[in-house]
N, C-alpha and C positions, 0 to 999 in steps of 0.2 A: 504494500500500500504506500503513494507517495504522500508524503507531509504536503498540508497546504502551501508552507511557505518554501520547501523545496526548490532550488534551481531543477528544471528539465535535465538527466542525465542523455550526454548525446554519446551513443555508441560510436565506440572506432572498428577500424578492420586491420588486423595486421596477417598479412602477406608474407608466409614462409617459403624462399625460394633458394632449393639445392642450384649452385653457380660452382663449375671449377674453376674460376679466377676471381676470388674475391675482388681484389685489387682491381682486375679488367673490366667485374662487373658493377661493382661501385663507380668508376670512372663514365661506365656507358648511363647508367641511370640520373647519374648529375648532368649529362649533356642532354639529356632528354628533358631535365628540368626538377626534378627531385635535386632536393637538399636532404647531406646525412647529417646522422645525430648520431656523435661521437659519445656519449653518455652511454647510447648499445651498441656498444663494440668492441672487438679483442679482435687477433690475431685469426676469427673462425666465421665473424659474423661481423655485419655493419647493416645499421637500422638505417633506413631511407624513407623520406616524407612527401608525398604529394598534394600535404594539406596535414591542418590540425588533426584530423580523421582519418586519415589513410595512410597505413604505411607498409613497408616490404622490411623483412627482414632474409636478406642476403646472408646464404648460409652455407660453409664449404659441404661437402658430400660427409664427412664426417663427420660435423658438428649435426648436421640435417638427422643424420639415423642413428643421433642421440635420442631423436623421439622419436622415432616410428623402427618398427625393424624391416617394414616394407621398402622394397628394391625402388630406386629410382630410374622411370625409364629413360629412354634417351629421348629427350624432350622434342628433336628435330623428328623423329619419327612417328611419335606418339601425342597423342592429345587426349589430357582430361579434365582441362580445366580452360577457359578462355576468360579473361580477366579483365572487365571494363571499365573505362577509364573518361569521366565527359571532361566535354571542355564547353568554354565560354562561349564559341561561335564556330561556324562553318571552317571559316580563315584558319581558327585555333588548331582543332583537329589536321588540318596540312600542317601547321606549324610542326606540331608535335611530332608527326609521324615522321616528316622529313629531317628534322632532330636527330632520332631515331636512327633515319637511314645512314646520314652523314658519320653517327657516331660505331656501324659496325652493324646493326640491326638489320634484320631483312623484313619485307614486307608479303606474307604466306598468303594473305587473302584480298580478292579483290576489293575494289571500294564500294560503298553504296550509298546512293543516293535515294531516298522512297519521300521527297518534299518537307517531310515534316524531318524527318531524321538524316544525319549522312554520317556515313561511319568508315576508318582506316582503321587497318592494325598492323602492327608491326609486333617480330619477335627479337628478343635479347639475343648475346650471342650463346646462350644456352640453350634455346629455341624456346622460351616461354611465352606463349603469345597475349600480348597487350591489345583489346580494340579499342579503338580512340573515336569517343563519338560525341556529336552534340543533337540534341532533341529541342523543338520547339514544342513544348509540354502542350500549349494551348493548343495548336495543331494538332497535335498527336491524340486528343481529347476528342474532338470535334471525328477526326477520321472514325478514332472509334465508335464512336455515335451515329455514323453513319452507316458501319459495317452490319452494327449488331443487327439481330433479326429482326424483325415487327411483333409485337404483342399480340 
């Protein structure tokens, strides 16, 4: 039960990602526009921020199956997770991806454009793939208002 006078707790998300170059992958994530926070970090792992909310924690393959004893697959080949990331405007999302491209990232999936929505992604050099989208919410409302069925 929340207290009347409670601040709203705002969930974060943190983002554990087996990288075998910490160093290489810290360096591609700051060029993409993440800042890290040297507070979590050592020699195994470095915390990276895309926001108050949002973080990744960059993890060598050892430190990673410190928690889990499940196998890491080879992320270039395999996919189990795609990882969404908005941005402030159409422009924004090229910004980012192209970021991205410049810093070593490759780009797995085509673009999309559906009016209300346009969405890039690009993967790390571990192959973890990021889609980079922006949404006009009010658009997006309205389409679907229009799809649903008739009563």
């Amino acid at each position: 039960m929340m207290m009347a006078n409670a601040a709203p707790f705002s969930k974060m998300i943190f983002v554990n990602l087996p990288v075998t170059d910490l160093k290489a992958s810290t360096a591609f994530y700051e060029a993409v526009g993440a800042t890290r926070n040297d507070d979590f970090a050592d020699d195994s792992a470095q915390m990276i921020s895309f926001s108050d909310t949002i973080h990744a924690m960059l993890l060598t393959h050892e430190r990673f199956n410190s928690f889990t004893s499940r196998t890491i697959p080879d992320a270039h080949a395999t996919a189990q997770v795609m990882l969404a990331l908005s941005e402030a405007s159409r422009e924004d999302v090229s910004v980012t991806v192209e970021k991205a491209l410049a810093a070593g990232g490759t780009e797995p999936n085509p673009a999309q454009d559906h009016g209300f929505m346009v969405s890039r992604s690009f993967a790390d050099p571990d192959g973890h793939i990021w889609e980079v989208l922006w949404m006009d919410m009010e658009a997006a409302m309205a389409t679907r208002t229009e799809d649903a069925p008739a009563a």
